[in-house]
C-alpha positions as CSV (number, residue, x, y, z in Angstrom):
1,X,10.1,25.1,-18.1
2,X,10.9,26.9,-14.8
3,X,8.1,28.4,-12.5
4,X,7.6,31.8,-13.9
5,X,8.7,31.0,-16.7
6,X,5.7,31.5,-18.9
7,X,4.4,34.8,-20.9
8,X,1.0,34.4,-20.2
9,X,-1.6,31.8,-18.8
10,X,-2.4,31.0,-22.9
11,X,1.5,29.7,-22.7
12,X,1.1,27.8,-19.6
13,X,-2.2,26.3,-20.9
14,X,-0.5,25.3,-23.9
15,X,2.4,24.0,-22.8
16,X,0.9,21.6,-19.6
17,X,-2.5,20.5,-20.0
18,X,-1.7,17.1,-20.8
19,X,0.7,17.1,-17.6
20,X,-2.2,18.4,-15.5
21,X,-4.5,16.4,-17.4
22,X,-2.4,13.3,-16.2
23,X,-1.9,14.6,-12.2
24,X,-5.8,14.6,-12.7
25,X,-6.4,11.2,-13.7
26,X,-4.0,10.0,-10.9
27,X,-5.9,12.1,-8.6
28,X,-9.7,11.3,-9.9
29,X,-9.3,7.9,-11.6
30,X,-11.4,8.8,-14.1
31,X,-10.0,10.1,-17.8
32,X,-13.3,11.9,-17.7
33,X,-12.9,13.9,-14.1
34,X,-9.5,14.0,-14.9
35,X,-10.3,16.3,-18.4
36,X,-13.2,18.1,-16.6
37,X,-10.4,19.3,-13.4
38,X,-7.7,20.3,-15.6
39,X,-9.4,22.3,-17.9
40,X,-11.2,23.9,-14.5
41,X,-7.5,24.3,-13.2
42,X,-6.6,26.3,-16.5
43,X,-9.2,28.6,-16.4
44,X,-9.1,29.3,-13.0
45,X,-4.9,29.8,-13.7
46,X,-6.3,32.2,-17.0
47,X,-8.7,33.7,-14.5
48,X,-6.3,34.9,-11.5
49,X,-2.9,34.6,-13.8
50,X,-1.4,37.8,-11.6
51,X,-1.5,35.7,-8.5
52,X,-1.0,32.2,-9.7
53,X,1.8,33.0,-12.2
54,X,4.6,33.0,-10.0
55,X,4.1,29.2,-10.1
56,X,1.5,28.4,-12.4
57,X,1.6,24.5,-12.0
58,X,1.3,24.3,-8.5
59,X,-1.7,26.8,-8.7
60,X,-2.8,24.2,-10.9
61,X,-2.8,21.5,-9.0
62,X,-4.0,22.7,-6.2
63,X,-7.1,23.6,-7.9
64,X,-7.5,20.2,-9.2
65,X,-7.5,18.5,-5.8
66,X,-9.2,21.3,-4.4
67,X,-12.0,20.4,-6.7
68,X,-11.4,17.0,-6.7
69,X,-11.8,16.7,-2.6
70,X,-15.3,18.9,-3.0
71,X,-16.6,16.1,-5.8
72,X,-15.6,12.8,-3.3
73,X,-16.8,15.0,-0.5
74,X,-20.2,15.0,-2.9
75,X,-20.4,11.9,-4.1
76,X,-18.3,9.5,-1.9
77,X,-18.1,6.8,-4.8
78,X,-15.4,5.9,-7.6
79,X,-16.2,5.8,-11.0
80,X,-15.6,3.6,-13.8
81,X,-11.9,4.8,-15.8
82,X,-10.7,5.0,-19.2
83,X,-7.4,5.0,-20.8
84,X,-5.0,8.4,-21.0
85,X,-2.6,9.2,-23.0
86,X,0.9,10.0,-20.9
87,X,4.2,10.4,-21.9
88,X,7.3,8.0,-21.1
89,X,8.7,11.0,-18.8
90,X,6.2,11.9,-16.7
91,X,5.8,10.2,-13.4
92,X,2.3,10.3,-13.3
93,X,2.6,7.9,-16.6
94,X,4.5,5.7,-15.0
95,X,2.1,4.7,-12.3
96,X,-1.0,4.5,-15.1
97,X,1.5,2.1,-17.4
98,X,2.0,-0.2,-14.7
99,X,-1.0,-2.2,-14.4
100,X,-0.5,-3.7,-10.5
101,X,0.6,-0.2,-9.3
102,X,-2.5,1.2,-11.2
103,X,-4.7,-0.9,-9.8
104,X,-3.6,-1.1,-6.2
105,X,-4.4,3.1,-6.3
106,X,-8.0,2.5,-7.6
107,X,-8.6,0.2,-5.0
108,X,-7.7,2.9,-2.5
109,X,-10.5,5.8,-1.9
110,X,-10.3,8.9,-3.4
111,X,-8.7,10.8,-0.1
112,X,-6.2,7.8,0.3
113,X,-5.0,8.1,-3.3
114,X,-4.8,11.9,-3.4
115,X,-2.2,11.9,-0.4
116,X,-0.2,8.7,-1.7
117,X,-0.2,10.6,-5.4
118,X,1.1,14.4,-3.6
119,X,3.4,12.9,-1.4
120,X,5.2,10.0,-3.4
121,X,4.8,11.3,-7.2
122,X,4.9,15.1,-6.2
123,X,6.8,15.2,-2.9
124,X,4.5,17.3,-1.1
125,X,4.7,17.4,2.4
126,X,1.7,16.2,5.2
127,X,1.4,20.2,5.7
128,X,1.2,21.3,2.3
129,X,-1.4,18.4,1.5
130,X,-3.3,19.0,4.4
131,X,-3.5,23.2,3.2
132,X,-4.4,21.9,0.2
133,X,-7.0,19.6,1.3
134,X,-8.5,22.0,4.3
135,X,-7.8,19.1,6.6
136,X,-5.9,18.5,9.7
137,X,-2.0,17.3,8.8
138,X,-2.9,14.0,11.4
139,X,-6.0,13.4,9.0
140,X,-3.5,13.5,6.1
141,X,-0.6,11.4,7.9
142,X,-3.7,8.5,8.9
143,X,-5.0,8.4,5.5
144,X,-0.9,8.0,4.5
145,X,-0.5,4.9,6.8
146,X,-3.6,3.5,5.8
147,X,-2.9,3.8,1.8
148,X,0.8,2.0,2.8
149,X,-0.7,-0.7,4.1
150,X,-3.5,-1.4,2.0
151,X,-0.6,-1.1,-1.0
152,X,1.6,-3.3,0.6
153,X,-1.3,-5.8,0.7
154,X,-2.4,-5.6,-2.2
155,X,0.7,-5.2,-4.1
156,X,3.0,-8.1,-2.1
157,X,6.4,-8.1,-3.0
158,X,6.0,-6.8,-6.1
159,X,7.2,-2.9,-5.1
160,X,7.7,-0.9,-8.6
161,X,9.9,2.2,-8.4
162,X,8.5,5.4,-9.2
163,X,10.4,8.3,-10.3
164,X,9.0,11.6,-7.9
165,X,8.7,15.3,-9.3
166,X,8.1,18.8,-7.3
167,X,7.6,21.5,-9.0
């Protein structure tokens, strides 16, 4: 469905929770966090639906790793994850159905991970993570160049292909 393209933030709910649900869980690495975000992304979309329905999913996600940089900021430690449900089509399932690829994210720290997920899933640019993060685009390119080489070490040869969205 195309940005705008919703009646209402009930609509929008309805039709991509379990999409935000999933950016979550890539995000968070936590099934848990990753339900608690994206139902804090919805109602904040339901909450301030005149500005964020222009483009409802980006509002969305910006929420969720708004939130989800405040709770590393916080806590500064992982936490154990669960299995989520994802679909075949969705890139985010993708990277959580391949075990190696999975893996090598949760070893990286929650900042490291959050970049690598925006800007190879989503295609976000250093800028528009570093907005949505409130940190310096050099911070955001470091953590980049860091999270390529630890993947590259921990994942070898073995480089999976990973279909990107932006929308």
């Amino acid at each position: 469905m195309a940005h705008g393209a919703f009646s209402d933030a009930e609509d929008f709910a309805r039709a991509r929770l379990d999409a935000l649900r999933r950016f979550a869980y890539l995000i968070s690495g936590s099934a848990a966090e990753a339900d608690d975000l994206a139902q804090i992304a919805v109602v904040e979309v339901w909450q301030r639906w005149r500005k964020a329905r222009e483009n409802p999913e980006a509002y969305a996600r910006q929420v969720i790793v708004t939130r989800n940089v405040s709770r590393w900021r916080r806590w500064r430690r992982e936490v154990p994850t669960d299995e989520v449900d994802h679909r075949p089509d969705d890139p985010a399932g993708a990277v959580v159905s391949n075990g190696a690829l999975w893996q090598a994210l949760q070893d990286l720290g929650k900042p490291e991970r959050t970049v690598v997920v925006l800007h190879v899933l989503y295609r976000y640019t250093f800028s528009e993570i570093a907005g949505i993060c409130g940190e310096p685009p050099g911070t955001v390119s470091s953590r980049y160049a860091r999270a390529r080489r630890a993947l590259r070490a921990h994942l070898g040869n073995a480089r999976p292909t990973i279909r990107s969205v932006r929308g």
